[in-house]
The first five atom37 places (N, CA, C, CB, O) and aatype in JSON, in Angstrom:
{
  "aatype": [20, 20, 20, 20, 20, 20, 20, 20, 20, 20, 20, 20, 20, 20, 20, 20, 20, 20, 20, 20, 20, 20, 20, 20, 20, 20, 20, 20, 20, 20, 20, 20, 20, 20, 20, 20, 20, 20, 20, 20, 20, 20, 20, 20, 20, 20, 20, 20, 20, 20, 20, 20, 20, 20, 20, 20],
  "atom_mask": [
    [1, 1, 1, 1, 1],
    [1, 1, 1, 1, 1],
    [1, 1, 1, 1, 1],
    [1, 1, 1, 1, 1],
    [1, 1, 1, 1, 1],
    [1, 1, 1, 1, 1],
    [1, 1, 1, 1, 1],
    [1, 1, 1, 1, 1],
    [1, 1, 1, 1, 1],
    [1, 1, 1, 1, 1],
    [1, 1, 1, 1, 1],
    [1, 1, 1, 1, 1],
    [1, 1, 1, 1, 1],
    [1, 1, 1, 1, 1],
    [1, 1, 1, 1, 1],
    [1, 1, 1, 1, 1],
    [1, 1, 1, 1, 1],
    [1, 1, 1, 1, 1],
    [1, 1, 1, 1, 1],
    [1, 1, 1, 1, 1],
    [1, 1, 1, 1, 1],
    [1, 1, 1, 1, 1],
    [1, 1, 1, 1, 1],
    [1, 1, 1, 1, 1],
    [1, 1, 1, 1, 1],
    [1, 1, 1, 1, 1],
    [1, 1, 1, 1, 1],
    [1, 1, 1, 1, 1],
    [1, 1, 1, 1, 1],
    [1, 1, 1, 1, 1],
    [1, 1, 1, 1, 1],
    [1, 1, 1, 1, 1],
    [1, 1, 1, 1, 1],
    [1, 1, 1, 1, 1],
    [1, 1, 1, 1, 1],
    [1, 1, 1, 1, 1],
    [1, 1, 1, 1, 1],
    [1, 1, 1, 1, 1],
    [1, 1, 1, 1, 1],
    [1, 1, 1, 1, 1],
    [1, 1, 1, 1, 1],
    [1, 1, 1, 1, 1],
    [1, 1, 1, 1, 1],
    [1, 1, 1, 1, 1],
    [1, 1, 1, 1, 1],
    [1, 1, 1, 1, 1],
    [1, 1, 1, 1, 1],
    [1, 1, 1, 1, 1],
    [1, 1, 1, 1, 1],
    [1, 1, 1, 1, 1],
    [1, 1, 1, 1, 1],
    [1, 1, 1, 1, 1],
    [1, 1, 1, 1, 1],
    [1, 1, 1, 1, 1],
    [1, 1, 1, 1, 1],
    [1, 1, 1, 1, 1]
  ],
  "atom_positions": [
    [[21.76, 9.22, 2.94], [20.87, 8.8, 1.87], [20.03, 9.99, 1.43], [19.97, 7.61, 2.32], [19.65, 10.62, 2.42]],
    [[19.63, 10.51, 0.28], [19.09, 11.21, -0.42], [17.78, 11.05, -0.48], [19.59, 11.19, -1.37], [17.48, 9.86, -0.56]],
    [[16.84, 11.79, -0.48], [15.26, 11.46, -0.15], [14.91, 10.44, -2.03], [13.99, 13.64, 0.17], [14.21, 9.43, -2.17]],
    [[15.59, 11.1, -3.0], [15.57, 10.8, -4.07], [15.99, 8.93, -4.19], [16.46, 11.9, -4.71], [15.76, 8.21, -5.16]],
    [[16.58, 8.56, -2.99], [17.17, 7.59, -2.89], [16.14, 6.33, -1.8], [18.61, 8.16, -2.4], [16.54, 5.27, -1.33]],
    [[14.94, 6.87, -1.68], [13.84, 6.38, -1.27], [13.01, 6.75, -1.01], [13.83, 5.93, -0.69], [12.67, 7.07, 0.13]],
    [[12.06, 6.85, -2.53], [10.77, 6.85, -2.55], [9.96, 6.53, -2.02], [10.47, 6.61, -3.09], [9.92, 5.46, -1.41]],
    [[9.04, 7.37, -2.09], [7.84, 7.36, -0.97], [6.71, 6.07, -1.19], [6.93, 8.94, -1.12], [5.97, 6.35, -2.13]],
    [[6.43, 5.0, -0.7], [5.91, 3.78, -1.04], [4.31, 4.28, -1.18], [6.27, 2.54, 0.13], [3.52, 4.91, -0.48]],
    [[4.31, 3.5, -2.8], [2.61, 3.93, -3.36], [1.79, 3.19, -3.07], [2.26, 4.02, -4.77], [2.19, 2.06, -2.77]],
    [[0.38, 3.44, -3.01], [-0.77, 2.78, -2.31], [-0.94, 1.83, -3.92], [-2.33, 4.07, -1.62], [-1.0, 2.27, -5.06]],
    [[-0.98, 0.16, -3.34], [-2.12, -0.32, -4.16], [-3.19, 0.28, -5.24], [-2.77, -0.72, -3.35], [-3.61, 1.43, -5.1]],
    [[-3.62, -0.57, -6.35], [-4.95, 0.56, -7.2], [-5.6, -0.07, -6.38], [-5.59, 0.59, -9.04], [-5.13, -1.09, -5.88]],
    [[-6.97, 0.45, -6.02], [-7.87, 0.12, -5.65], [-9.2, -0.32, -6.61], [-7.93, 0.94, -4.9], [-10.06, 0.46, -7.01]],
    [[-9.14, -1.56, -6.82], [-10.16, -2.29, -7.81], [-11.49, -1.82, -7.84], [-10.31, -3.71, -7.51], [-12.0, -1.71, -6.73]],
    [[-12.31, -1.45, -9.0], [-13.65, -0.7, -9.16], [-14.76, -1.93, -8.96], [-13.78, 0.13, -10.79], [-14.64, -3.11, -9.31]],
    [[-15.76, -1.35, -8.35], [-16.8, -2.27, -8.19], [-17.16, -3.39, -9.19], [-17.85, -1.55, -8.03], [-17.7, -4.49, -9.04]],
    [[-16.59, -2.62, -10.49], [-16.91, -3.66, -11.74], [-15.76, -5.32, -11.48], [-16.35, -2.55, -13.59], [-16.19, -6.47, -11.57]],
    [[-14.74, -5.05, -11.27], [-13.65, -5.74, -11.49], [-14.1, -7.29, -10.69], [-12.27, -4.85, -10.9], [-13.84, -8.41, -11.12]],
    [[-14.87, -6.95, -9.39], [-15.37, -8.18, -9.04], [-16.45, -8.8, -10.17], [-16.01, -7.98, -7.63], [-17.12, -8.29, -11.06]],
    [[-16.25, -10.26, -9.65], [-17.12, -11.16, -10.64], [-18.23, -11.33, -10.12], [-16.64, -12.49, -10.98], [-19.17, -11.26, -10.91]],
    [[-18.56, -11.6, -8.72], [-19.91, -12.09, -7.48], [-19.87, -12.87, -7.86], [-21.37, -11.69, -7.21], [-20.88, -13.43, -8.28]],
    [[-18.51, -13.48, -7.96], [-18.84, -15.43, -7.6], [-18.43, -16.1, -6.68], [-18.35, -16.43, -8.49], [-18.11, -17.29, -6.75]],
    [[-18.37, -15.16, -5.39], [-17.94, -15.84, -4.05], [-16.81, -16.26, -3.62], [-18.46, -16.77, -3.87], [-16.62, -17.09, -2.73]],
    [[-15.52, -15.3, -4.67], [-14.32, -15.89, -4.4], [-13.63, -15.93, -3.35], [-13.65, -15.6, -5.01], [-14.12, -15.14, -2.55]],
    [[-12.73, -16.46, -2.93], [-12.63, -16.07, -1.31], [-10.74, -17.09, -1.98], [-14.41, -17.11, 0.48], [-10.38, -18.25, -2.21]],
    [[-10.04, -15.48, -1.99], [-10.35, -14.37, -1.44], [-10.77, -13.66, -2.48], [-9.41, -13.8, -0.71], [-10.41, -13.86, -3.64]],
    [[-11.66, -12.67, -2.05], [-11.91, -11.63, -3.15], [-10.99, -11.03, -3.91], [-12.47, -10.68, -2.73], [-9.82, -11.25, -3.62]],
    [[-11.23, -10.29, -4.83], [-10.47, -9.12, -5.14], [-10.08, -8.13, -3.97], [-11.22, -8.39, -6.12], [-9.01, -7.86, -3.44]],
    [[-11.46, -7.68, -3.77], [-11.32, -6.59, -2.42], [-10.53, -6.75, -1.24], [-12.53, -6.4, -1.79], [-10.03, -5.9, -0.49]],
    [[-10.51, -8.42, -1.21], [-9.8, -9.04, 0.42], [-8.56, -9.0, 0.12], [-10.14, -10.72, 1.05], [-7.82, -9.2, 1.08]],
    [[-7.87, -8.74, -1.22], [-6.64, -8.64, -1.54], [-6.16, -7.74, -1.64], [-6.35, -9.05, -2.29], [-4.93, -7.72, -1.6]],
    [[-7.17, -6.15, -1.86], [-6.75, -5.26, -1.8], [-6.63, -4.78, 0.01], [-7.5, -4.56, -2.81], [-5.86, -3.88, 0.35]],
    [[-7.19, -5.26, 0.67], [-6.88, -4.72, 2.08], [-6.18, -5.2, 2.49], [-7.61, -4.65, 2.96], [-5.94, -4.75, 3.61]],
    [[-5.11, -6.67, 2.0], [-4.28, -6.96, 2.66], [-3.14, -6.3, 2.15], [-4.26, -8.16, 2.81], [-2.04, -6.31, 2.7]],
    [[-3.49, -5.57, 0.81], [-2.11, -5.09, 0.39], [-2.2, -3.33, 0.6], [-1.77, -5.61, -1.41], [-1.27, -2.58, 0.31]],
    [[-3.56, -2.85, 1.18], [-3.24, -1.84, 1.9], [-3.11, -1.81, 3.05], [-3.78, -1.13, 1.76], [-3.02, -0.72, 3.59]],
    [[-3.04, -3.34, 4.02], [-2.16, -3.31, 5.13], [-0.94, -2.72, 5.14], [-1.93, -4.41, 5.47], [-0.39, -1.76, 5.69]],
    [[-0.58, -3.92, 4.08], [0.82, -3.81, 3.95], [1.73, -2.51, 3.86], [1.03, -4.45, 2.92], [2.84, -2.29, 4.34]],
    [[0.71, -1.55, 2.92], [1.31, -0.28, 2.36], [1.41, 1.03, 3.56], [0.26, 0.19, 1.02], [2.01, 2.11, 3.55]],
    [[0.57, 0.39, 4.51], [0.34, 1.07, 5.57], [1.53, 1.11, 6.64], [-0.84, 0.56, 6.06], [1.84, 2.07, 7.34]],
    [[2.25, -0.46, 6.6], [2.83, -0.19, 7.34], [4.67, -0.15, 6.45], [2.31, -1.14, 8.53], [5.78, -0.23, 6.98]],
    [[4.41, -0.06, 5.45], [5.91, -0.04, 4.33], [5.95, 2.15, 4.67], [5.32, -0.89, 1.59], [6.88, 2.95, 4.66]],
    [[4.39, 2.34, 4.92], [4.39, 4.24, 4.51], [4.95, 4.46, 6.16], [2.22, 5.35, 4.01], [5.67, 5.4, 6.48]],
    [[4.66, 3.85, 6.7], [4.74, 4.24, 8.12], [6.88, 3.96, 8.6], [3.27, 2.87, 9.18], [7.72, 4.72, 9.08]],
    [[6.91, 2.7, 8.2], [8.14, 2.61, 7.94], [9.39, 3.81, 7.2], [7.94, 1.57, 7.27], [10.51, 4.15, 7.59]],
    [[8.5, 4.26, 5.85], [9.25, 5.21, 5.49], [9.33, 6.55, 6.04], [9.06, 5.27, 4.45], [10.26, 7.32, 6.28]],
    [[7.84, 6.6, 6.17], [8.28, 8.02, 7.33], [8.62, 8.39, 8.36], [7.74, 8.66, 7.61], [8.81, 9.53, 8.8]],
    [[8.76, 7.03, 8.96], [10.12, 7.55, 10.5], [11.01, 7.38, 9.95], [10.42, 6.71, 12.08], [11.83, 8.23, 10.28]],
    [[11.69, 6.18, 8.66], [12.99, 6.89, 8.02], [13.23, 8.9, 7.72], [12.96, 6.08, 6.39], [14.1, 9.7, 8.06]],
    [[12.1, 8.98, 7.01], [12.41, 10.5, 6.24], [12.37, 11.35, 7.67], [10.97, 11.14, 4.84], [12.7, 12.53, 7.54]],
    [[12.07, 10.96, 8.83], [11.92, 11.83, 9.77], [13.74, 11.8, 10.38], [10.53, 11.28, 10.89], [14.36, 12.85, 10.21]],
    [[14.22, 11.04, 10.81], [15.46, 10.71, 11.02], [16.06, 11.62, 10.21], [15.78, 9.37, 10.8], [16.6, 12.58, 10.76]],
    [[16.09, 11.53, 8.96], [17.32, 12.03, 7.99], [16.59, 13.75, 7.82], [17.5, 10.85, 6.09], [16.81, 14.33, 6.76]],
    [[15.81, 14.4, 8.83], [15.55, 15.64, 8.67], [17.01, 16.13, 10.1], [13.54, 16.01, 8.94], [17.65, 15.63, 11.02]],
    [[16.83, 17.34, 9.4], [18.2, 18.35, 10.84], [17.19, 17.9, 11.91], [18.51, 20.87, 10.83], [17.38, 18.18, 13.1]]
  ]
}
């Protein structure tokens, strides 16, 4: 597989202080962004013991 052939997985945007409303949503904006930089955390971590493998 070609590095070109799997891209390096991008972080979430991270929502600006404005974007919340302060109306107590639950889940927040913010609580959604840390679950989806869980996620990205472990999709980056995933890819880079792939890209490590496919080095000599």
């Amino acid at each position: 597989m070609l590095p070109t052939d799997d891209p390096q997985p991008q972080p979430p945007r991270q929502p600006e202080f404005e974007d919340c409303c302060n109306g107590g949503c639950d889940p927040c904006i913010f609580d959604l962004y840390e679950q989806a930089m869980d996620r990205y955390r472990v999709q980056l971590a995933a890819w880079e013991l792939q890209q490590a493998k496919l080095k000599p």
